[in-house]
C-alpha positions as CSV (number, residue, x, y, z in Angstrom):
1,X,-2.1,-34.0,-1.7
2,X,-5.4,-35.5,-2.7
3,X,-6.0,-35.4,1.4
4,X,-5.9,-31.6,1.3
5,X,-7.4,-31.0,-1.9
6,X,-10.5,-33.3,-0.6
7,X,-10.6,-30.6,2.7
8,X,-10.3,-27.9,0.6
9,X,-13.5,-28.8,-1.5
10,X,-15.4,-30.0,1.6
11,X,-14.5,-26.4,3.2
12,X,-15.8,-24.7,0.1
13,X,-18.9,-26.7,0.2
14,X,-19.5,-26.0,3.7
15,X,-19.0,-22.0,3.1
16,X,-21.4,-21.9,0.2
17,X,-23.4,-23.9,2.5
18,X,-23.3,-21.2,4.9
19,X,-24.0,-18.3,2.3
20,X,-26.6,-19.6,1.3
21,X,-28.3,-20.0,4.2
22,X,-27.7,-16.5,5.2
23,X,-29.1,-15.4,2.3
24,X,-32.5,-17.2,3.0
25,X,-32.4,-15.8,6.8
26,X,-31.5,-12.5,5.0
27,X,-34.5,-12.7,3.1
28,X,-36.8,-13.8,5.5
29,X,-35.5,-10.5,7.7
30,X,-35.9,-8.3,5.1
31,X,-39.8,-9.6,4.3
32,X,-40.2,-9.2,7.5
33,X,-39.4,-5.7,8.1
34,X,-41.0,-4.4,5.1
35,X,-44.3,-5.7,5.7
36,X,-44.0,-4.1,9.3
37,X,-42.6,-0.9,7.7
38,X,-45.8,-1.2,5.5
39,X,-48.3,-1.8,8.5
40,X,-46.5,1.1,10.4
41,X,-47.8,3.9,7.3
42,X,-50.9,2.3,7.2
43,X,-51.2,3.1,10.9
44,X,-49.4,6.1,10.4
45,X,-51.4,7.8,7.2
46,X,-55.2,6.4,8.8
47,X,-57.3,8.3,9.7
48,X,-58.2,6.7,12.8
49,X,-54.2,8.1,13.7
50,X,-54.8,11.0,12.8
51,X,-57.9,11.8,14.9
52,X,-56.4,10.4,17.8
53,X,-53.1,12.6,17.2
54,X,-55.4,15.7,17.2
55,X,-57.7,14.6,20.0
56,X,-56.4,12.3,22.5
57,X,-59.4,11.1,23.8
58,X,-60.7,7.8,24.8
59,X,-62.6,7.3,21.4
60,X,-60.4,7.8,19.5
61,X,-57.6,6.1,21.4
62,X,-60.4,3.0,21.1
63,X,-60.6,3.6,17.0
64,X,-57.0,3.4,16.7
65,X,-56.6,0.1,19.0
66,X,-59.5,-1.8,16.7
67,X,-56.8,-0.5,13.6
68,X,-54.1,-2.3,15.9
69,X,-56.3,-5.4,16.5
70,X,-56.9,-5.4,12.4
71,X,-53.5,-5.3,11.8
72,X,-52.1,-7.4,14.3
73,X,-54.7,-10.1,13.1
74,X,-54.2,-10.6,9.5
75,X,-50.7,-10.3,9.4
76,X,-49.8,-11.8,13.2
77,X,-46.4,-9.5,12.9
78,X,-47.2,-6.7,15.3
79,X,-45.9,-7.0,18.7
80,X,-48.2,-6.6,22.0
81,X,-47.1,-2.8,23.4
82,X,-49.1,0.3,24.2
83,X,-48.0,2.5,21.1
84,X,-50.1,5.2,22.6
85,X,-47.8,6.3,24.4
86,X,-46.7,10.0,24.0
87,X,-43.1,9.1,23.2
88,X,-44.1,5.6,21.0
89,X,-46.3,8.2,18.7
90,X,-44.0,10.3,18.0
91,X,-42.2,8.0,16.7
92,X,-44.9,7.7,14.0
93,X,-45.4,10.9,13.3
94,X,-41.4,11.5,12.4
95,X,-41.6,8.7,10.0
């Protein structure tokens, strides 16, 4: 009897363990995806985007990679891809 009761609490212990540690990783995900949701309008709403959405040239496809570099240097979240892609800014402008 006090065998099972002493697994019972350790099992407890080691599944609010467990919660709890989820919840920090849940956390950590969830700071994590709304500062990149953040950087996306930023990039999204600029004006350097905007040019560049209404004339795709190579100026303005420069402005809007110095906005990427910006980004991508004070908050070291961004991931290395060529979002000027036709299909990758779409995606932007549908947000």
């Amino acid at each position: 009897m006090v065998f099972n009761a002493q697994l019972t609490e350790l099992k407890n212990e080691s599944v609010s363990q467990q919660v709890n540690q989820v919840q920090v990783m849940m956390n950590v995900i969830k700071r994590s995806l709304l500062t990149i949701y953040d950087d996306i309008n930023v990039i999204r709403r600029s004006d350097e985007f905007t040019n560049y959405i209404a004339e795709p040239n190579e100026t303005n496809k420069t402005e809007v990679e110095m906005l990427f570099s910006r980004i991508a240097s004070s908050r070291m979240v961004l991931p290395k891809f060529d979002i000027l892609t036709k299909p990758a800014w779409k995606a932007f402008v549908s947000i």
